[in-house]
PDB file with one MODEL, atoms N, CA, C and O in Angstrom:
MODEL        1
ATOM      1  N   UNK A   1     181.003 118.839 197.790  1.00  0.00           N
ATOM      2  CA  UNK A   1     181.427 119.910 198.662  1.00  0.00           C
ATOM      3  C   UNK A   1     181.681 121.138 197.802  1.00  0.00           C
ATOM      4  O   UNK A   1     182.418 120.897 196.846  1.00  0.00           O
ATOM      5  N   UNK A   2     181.228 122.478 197.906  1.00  0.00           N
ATOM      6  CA  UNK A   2     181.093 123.368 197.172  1.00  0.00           C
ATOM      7  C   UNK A   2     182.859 123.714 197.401  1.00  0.00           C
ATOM      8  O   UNK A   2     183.533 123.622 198.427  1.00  0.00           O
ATOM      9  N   UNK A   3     183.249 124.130 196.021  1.00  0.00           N
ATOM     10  CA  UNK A   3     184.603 124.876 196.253  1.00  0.00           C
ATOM     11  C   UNK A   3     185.114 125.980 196.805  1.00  0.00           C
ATOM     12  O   UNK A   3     186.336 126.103 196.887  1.00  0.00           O
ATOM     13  N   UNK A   4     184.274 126.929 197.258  1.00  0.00           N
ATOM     14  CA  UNK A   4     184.481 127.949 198.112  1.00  0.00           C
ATOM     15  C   UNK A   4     184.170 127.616 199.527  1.00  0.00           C
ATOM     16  O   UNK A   4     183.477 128.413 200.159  1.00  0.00           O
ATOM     17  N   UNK A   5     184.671 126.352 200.193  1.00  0.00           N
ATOM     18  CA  UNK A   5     184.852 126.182 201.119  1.00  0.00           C
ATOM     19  C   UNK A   5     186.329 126.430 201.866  1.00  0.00           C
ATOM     20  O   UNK A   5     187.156 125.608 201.474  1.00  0.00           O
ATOM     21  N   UNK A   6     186.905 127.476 202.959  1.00  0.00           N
ATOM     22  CA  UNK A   6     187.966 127.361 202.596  1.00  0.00           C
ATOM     23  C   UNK A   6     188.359 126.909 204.169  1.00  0.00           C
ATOM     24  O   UNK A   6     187.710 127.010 205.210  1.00  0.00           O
ATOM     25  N   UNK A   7     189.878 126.297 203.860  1.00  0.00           N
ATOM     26  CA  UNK A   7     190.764 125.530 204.560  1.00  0.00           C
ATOM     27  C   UNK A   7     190.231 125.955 206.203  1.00  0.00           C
ATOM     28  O   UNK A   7     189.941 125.063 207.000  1.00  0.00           O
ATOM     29  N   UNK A   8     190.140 127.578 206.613  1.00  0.00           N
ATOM     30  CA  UNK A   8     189.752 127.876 207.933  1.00  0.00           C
ATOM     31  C   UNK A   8     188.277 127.366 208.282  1.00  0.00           C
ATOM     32  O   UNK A   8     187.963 126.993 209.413  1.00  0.00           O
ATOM     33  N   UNK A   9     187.601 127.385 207.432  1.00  0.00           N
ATOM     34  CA  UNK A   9     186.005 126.814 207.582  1.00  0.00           C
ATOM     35  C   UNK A   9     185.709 125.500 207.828  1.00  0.00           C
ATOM     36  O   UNK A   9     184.977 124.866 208.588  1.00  0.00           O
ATOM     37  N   UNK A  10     186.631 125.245 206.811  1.00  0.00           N
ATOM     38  CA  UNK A  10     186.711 123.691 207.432  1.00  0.00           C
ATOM     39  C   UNK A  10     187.107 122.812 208.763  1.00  0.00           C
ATOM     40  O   UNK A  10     186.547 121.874 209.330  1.00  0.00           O
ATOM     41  N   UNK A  11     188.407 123.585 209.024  1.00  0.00           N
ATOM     42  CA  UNK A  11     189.308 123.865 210.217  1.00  0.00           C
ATOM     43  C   UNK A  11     188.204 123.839 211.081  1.00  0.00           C
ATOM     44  O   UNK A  11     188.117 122.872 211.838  1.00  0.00           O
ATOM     45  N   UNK A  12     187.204 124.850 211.125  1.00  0.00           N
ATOM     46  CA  UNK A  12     186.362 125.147 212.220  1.00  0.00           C
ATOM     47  C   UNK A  12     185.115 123.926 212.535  1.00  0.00           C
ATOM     48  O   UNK A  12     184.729 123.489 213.618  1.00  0.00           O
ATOM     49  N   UNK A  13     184.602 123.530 210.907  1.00  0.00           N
ATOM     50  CA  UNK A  13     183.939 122.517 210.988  1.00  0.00           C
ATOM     51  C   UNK A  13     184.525 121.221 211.715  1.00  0.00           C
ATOM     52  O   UNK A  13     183.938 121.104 212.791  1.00  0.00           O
ATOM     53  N   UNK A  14     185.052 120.649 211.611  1.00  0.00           N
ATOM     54  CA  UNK A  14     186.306 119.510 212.241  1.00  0.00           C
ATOM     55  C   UNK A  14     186.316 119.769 213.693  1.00  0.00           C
ATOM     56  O   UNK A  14     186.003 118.819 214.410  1.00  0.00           O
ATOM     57  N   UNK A  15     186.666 121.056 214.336  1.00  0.00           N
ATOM     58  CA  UNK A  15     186.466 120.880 215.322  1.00  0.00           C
ATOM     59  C   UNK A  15     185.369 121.428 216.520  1.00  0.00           C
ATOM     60  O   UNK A  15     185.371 121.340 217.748  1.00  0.00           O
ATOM     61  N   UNK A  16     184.318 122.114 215.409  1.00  0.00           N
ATOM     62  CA  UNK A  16     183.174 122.180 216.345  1.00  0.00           C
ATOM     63  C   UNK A  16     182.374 120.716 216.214  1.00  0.00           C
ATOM     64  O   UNK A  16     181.478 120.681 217.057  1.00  0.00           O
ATOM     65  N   UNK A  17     182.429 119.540 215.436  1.00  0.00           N
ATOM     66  CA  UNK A  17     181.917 118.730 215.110  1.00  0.00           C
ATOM     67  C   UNK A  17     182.752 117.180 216.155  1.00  0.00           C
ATOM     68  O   UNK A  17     182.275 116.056 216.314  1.00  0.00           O
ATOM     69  N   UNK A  18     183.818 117.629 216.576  1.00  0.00           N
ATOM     70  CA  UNK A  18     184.600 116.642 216.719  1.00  0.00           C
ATOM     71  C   UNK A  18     184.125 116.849 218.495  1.00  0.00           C
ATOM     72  O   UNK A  18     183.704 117.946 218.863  1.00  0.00           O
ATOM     73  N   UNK A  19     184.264 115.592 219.558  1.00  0.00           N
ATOM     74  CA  UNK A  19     183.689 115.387 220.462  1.00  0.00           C
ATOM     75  C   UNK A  19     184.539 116.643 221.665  1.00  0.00           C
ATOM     76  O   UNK A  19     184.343 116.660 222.880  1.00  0.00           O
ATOM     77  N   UNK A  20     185.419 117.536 220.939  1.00  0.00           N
ATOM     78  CA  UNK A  20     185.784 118.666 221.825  1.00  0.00           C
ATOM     79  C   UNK A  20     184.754 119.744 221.864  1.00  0.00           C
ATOM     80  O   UNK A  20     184.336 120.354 222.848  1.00  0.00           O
ATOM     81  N   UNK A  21     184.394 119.874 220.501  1.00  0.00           N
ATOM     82  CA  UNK A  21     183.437 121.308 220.112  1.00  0.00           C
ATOM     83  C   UNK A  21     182.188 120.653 220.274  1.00  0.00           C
ATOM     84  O   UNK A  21     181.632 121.367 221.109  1.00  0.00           O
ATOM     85  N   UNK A  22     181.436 119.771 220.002  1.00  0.00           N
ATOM     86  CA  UNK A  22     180.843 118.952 221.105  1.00  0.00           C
ATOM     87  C   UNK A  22     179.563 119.285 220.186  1.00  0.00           C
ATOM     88  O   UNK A  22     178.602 118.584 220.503  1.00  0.00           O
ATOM     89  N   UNK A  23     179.318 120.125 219.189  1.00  0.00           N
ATOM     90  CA  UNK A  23     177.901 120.646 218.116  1.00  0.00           C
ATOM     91  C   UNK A  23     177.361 119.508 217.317  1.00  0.00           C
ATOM     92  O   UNK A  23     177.923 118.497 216.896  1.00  0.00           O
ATOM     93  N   UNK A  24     176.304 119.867 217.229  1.00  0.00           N
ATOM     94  CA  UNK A  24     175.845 118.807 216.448  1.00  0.00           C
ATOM     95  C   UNK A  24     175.681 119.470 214.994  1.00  0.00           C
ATOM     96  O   UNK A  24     175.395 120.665 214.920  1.00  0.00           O
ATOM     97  N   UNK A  25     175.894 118.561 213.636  1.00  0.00           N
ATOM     98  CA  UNK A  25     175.709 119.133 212.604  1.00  0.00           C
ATOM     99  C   UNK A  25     174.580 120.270 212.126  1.00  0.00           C
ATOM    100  O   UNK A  25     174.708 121.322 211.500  1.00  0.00           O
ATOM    101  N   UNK A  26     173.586 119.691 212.614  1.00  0.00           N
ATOM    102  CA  UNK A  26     172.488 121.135 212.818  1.00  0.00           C
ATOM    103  C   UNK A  26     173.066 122.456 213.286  1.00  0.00           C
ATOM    104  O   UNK A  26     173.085 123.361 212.452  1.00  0.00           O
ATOM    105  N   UNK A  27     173.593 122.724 214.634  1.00  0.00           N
ATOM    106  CA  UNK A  27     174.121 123.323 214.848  1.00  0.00           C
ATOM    107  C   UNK A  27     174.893 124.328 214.247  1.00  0.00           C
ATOM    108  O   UNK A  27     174.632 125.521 214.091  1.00  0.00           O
ATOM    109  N   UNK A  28     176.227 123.447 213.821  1.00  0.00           N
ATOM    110  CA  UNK A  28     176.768 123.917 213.078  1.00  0.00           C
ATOM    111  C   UNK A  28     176.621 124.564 211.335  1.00  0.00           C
ATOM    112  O   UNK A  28     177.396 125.316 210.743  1.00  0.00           O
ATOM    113  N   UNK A  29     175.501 124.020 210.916  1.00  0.00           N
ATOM    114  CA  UNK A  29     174.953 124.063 209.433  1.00  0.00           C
ATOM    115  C   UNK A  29     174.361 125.746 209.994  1.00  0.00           C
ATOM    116  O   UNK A  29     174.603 126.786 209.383  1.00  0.00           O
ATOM    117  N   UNK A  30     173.683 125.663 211.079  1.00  0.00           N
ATOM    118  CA  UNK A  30     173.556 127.460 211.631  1.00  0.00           C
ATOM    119  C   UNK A  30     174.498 128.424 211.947  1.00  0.00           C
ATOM    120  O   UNK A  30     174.209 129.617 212.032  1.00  0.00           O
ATOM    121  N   UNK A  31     175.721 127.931 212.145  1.00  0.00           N
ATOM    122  CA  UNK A  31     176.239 129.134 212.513  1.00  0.00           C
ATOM    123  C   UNK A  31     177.437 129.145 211.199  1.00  0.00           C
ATOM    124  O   UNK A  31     178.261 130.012 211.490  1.00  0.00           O
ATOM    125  N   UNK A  32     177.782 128.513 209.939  1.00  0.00           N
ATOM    126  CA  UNK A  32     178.375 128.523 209.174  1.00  0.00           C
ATOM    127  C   UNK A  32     177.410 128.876 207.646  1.00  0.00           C
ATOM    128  O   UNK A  32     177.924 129.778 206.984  1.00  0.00           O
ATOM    129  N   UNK A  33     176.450 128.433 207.200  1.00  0.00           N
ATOM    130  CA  UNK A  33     175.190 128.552 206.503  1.00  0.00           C
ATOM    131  C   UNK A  33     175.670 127.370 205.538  1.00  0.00           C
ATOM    132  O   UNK A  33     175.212 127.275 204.399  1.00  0.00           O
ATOM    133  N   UNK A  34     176.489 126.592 205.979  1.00  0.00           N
ATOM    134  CA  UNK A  34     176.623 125.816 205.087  1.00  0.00           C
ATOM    135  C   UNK A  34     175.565 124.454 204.993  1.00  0.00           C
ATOM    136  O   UNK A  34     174.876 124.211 205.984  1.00  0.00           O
ATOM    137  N   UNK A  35     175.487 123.805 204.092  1.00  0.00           N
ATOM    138  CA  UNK A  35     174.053 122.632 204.013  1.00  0.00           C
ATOM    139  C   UNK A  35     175.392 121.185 204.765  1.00  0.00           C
ATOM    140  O   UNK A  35     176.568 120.944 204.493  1.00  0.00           O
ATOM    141  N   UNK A  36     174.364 120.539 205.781  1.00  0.00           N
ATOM    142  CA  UNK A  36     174.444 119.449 206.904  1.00  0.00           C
ATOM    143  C   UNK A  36     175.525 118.794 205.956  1.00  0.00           C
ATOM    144  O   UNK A  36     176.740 118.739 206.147  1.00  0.00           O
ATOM    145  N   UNK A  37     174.771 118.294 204.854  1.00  0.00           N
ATOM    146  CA  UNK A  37     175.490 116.942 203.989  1.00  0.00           C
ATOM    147  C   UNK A  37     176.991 117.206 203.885  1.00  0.00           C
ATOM    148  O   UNK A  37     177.937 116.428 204.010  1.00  0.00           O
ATOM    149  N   UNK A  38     176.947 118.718 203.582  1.00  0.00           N
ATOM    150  CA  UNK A  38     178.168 119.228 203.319  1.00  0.00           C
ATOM    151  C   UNK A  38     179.544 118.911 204.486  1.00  0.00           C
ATOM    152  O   UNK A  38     180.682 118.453 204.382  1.00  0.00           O
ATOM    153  N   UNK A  39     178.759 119.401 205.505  1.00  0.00           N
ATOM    154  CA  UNK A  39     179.453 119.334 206.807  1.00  0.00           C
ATOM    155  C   UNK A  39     179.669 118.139 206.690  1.00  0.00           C
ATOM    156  O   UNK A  39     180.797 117.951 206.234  1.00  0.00           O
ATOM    157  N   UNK A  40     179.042 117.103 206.915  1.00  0.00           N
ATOM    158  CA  UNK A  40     179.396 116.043 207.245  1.00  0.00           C
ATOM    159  C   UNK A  40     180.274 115.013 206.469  1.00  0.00           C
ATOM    160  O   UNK A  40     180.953 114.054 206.836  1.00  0.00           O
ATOM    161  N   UNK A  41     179.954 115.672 205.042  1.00  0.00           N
ATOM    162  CA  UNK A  41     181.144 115.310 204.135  1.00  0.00           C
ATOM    163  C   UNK A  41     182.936 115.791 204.392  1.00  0.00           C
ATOM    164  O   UNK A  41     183.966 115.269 203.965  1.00  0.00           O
ATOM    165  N   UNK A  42     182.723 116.928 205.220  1.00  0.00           N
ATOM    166  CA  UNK A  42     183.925 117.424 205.720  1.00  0.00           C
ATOM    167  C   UNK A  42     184.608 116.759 206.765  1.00  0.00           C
ATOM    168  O   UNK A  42     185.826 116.754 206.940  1.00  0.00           O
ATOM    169  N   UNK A  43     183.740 116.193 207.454  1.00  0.00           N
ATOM    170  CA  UNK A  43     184.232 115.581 209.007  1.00  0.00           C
ATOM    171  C   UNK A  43     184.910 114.493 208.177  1.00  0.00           C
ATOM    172  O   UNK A  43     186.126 114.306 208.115  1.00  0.00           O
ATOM    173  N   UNK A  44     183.731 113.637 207.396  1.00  0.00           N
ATOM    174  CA  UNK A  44     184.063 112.303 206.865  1.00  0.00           C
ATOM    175  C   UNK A  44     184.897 111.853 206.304  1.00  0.00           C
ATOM    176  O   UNK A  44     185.058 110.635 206.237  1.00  0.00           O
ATOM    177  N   UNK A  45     185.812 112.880 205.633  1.00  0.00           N
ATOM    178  CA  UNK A  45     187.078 113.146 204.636  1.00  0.00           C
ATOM    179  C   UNK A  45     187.703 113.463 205.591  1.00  0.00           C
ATOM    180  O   UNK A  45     188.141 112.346 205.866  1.00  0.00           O
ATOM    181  N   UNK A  46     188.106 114.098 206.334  1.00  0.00           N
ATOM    182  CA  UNK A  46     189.241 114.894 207.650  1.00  0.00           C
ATOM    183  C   UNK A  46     189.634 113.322 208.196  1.00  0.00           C
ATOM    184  O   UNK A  46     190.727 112.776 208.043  1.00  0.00           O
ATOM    185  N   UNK A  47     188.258 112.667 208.975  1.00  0.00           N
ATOM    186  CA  UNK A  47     188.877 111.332 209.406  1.00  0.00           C
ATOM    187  C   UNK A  47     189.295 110.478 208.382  1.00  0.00           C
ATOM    188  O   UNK A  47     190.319 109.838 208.621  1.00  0.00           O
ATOM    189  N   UNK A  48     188.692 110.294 207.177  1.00  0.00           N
ATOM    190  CA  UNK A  48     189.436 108.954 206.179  1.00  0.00           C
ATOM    191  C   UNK A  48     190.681 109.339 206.372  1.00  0.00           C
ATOM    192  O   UNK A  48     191.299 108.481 207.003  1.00  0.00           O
ATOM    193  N   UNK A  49     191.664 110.775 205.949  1.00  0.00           N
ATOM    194  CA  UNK A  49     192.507 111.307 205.758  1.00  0.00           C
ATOM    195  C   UNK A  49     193.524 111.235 206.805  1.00  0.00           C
ATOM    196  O   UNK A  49     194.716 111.494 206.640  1.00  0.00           O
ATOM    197  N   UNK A  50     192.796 110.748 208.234  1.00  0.00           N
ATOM    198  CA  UNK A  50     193.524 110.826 209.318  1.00  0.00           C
ATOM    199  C   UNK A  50     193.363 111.572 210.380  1.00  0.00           C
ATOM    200  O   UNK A  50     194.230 111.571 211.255  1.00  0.00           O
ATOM    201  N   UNK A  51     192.188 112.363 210.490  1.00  0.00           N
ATOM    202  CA  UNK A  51     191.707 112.826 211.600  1.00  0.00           C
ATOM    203  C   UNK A  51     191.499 111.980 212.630  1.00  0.00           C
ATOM    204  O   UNK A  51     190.931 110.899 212.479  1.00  0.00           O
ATOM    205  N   UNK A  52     192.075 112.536 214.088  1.00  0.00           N
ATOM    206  CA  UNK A  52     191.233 111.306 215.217  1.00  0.00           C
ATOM    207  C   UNK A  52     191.041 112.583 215.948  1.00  0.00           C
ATOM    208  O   UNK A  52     191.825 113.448 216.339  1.00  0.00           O
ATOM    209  N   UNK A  53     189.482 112.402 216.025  1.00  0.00           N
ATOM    210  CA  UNK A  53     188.922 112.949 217.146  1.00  0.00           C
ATOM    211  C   UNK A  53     188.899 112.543 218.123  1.00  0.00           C
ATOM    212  O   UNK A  53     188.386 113.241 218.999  1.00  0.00           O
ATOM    213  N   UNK A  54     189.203 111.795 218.324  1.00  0.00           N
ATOM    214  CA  UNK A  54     189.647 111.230 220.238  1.00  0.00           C
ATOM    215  C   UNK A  54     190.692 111.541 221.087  1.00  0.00           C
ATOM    216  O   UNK A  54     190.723 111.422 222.312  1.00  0.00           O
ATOM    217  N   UNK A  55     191.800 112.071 220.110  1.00  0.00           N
ATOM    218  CA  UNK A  55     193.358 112.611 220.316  1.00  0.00           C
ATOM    219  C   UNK A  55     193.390 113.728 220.343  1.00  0.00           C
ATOM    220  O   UNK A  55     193.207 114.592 219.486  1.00  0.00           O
ATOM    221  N   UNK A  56     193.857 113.762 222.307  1.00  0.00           N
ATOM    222  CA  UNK A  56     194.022 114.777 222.869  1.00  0.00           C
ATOM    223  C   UNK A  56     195.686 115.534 222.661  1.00  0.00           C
ATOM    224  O   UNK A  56     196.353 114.503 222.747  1.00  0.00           O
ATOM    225  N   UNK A  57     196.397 116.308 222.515  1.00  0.00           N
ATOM    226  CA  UNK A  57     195.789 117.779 222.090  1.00  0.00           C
ATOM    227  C   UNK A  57     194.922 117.363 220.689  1.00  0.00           C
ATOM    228  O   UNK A  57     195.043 116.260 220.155  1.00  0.00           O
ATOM    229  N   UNK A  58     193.814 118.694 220.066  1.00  0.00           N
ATOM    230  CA  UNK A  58     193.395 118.224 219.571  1.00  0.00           C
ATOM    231  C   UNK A  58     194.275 118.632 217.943  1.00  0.00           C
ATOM    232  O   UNK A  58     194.862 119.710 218.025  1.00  0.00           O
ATOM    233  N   UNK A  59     194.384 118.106 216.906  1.00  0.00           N
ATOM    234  CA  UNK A  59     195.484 118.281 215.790  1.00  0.00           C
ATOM    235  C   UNK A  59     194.806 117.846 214.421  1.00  0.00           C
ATOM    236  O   UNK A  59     194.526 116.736 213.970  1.00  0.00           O
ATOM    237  N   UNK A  60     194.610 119.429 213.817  1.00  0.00           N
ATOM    238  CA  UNK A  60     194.246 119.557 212.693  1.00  0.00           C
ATOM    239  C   UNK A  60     195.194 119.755 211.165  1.00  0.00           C
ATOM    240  O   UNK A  60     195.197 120.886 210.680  1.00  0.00           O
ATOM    241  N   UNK A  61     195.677 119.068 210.719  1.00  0.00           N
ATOM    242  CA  UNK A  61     196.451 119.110 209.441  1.00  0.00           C
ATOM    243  C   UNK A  61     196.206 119.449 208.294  1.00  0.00           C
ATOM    244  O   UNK A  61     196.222 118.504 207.505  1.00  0.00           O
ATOM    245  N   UNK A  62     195.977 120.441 207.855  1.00  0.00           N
ATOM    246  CA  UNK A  62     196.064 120.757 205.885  1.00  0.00           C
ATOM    247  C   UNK A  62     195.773 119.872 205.437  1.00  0.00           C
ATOM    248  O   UNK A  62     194.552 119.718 205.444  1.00  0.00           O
ATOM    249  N   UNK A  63     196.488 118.883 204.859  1.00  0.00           N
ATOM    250  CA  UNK A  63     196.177 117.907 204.030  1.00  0.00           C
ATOM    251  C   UNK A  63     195.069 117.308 204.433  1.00  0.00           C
ATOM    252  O   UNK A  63     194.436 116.973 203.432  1.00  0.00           O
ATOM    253  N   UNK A  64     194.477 116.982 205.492  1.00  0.00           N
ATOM    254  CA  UNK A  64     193.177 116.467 205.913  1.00  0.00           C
ATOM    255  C   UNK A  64     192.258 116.784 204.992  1.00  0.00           C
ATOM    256  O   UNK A  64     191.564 116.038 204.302  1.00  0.00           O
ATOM    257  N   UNK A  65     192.336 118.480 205.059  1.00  0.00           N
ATOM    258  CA  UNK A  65     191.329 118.985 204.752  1.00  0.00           C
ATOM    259  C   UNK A  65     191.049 119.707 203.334  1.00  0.00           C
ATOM    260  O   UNK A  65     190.092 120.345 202.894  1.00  0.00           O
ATOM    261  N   UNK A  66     192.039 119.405 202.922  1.00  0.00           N
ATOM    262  CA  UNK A  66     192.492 120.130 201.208  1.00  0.00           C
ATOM    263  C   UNK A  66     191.460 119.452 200.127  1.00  0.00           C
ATOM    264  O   UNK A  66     190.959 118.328 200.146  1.00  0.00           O
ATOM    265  N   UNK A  67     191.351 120.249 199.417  1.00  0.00           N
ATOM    266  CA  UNK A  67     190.924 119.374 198.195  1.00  0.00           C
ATOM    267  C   UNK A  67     191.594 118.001 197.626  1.00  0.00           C
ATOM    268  O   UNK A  67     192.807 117.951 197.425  1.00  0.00           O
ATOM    269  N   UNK A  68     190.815 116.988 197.398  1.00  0.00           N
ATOM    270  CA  UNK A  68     191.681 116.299 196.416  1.00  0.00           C
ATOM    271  C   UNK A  68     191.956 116.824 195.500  1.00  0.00           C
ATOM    272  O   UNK A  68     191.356 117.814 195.082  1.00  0.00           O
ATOM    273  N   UNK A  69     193.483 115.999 194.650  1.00  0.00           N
ATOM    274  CA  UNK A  69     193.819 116.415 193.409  1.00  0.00           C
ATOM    275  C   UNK A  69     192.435 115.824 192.271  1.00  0.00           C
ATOM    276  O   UNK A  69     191.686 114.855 192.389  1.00  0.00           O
ATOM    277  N   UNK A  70     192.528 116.890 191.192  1.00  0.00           N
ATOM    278  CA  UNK A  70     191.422 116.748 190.452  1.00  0.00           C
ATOM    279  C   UNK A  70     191.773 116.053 189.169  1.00  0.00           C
ATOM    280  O   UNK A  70     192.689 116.608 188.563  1.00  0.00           O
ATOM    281  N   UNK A  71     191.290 115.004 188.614  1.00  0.00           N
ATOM    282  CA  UNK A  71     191.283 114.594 187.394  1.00  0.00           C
ATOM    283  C   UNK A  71     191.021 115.576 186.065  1.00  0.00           C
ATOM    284  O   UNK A  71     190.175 116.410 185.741  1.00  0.00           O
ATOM    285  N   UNK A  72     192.435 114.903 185.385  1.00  0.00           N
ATOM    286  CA  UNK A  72     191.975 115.569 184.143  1.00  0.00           C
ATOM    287  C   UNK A  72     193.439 115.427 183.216  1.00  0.00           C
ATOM    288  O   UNK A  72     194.344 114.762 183.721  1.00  0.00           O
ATOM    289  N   UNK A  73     193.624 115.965 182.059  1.00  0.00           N
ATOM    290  CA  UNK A  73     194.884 115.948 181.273  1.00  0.00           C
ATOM    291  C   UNK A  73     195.971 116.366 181.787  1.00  0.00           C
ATOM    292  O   UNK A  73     195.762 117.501 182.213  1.00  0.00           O
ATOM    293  N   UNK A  74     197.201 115.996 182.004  1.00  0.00           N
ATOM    294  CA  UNK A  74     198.333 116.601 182.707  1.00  0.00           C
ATOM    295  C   UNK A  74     198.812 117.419 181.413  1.00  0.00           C
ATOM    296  O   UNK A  74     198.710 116.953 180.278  1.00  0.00           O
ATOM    297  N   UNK A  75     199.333 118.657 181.688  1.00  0.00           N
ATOM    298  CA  UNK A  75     199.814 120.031 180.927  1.00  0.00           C
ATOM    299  C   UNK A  75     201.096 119.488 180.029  1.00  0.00           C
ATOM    300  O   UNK A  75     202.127 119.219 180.646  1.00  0.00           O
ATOM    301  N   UNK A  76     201.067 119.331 178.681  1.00  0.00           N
ATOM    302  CA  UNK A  76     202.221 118.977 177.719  1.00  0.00           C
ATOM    303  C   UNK A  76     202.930 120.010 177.436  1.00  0.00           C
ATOM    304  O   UNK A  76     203.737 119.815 176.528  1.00  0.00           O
ATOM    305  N   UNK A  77     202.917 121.384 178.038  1.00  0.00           N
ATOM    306  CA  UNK A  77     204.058 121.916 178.507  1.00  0.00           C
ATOM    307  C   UNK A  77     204.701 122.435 179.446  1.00  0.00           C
ATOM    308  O   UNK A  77     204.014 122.852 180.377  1.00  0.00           O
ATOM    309  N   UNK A  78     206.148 122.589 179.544  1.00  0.00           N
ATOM    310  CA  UNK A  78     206.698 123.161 180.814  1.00  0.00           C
ATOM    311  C   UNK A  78     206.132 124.637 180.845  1.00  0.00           C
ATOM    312  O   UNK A  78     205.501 125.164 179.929  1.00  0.00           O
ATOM    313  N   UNK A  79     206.456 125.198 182.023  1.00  0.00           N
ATOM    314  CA  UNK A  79     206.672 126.609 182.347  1.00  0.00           C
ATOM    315  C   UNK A  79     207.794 126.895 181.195  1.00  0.00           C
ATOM    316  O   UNK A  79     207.535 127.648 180.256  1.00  0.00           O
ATOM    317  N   UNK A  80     208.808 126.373 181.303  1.00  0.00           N
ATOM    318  CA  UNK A  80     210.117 127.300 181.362  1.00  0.00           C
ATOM    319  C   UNK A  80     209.934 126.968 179.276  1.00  0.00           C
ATOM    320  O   UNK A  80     210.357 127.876 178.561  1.00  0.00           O
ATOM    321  N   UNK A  81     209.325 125.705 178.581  1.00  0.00           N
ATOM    322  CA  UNK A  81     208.478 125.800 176.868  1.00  0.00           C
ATOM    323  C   UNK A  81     207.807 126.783 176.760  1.00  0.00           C
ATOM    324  O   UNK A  81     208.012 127.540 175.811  1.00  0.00           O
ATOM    325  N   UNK A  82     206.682 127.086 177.829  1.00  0.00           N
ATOM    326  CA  UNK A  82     206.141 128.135 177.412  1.00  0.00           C
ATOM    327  C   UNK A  82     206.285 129.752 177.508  1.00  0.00           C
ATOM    328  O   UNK A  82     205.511 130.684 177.287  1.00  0.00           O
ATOM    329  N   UNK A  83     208.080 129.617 178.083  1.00  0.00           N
ATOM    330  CA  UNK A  83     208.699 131.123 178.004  1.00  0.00           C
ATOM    331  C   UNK A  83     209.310 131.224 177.316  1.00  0.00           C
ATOM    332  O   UNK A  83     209.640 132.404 177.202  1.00  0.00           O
ATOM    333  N   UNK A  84     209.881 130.436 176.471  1.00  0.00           N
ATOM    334  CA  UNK A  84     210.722 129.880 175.427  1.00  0.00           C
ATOM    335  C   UNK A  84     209.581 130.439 174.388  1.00  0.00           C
ATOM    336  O   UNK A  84     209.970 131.340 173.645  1.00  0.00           O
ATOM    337  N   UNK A  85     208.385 130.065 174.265  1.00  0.00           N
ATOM    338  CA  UNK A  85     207.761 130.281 173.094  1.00  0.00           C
ATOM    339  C   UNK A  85     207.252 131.546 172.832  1.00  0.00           C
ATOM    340  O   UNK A  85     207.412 132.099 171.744  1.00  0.00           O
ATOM    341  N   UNK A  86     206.549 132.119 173.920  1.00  0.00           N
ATOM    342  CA  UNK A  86     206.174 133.261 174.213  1.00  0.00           C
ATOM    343  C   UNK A  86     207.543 134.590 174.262  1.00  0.00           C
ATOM    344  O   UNK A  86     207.198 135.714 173.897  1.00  0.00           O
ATOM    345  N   UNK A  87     208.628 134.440 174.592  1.00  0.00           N
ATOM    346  CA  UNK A  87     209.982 135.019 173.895  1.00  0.00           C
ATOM    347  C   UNK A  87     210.213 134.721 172.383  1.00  0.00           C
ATOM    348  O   UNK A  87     211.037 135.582 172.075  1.00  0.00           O
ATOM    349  N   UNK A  88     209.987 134.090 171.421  1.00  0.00           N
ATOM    350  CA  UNK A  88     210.330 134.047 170.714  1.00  0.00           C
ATOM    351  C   UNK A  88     209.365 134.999 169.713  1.00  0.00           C
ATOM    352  O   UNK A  88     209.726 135.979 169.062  1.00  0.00           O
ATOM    353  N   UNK A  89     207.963 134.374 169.799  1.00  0.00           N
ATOM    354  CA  UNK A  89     207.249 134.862 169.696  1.00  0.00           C
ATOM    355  C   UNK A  89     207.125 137.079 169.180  1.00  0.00           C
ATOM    356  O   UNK A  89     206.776 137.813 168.255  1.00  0.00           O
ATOM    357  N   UNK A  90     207.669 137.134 170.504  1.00  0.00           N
ATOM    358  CA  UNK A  90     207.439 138.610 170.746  1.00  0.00           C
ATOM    359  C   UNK A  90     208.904 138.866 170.349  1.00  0.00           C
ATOM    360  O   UNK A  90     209.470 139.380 171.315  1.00  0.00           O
ATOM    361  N   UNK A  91     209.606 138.734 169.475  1.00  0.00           N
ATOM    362  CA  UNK A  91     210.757 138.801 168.825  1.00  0.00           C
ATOM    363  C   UNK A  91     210.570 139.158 167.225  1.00  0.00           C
ATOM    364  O   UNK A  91     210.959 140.096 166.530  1.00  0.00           O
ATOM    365  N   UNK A  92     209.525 137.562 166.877  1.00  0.00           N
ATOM    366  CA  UNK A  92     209.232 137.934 165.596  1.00  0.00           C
ATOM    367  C   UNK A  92     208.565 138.948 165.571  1.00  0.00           C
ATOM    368  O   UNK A  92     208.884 139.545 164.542  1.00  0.00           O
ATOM    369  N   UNK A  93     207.638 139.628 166.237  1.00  0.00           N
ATOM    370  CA  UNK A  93     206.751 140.738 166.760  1.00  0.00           C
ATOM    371  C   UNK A  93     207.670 142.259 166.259  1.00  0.00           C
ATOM    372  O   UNK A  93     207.165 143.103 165.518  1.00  0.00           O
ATOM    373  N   UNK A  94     208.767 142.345 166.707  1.00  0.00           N
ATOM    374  CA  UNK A  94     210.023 143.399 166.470  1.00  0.00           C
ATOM    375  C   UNK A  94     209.702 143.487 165.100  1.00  0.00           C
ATOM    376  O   UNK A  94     210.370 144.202 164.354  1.00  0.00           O
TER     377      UNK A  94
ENDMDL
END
């Protein structure tokens, strides 16, 4: 899913796709320019996440639709180390 997909687009995908908005991915791949697979990777994640398209009103949640968190090294320092350092820093600087 390309990363400049954002939260409202998605929003929109979910529910022109879902049996209220009633489009078919074609459809929708036209009036967003986004590629099918994509879309449908969106629906497919919204429901793992907890989407029910069958549930009337219809109820779209953030987290559905957010990025997962991304792998990688967690940050070995704080905010508040690296104001500490960056103050000190610009001290010896004086």
């Amino acid at each position: 899913m390309p990363s400049n997909t954002d939260i409202a687009t998605r929003a929109l995908i979910v529910t022109l796709k879902s049996p209220i908005g009633g489009k078919t991915t074609a459809e929708i791949a036209e009036k967003t320019g986004l590629p099918k697979r994509t879309i449908n990777a969106i629906y497919a994640r919204a429901i793992e996440r907890g989407f029910d398209p069958n549930h009337l009103p219809l109820h779209i949640r953030d987290e559905w639709l957010e990025d997962a968190p991304r792998p990688g090294r967690p940050q070995k320092q704080t905010e508040e180390l690296s104001n500490t350092v960056l103050t000190k820093r610009r001290l010896d600087c004086l």
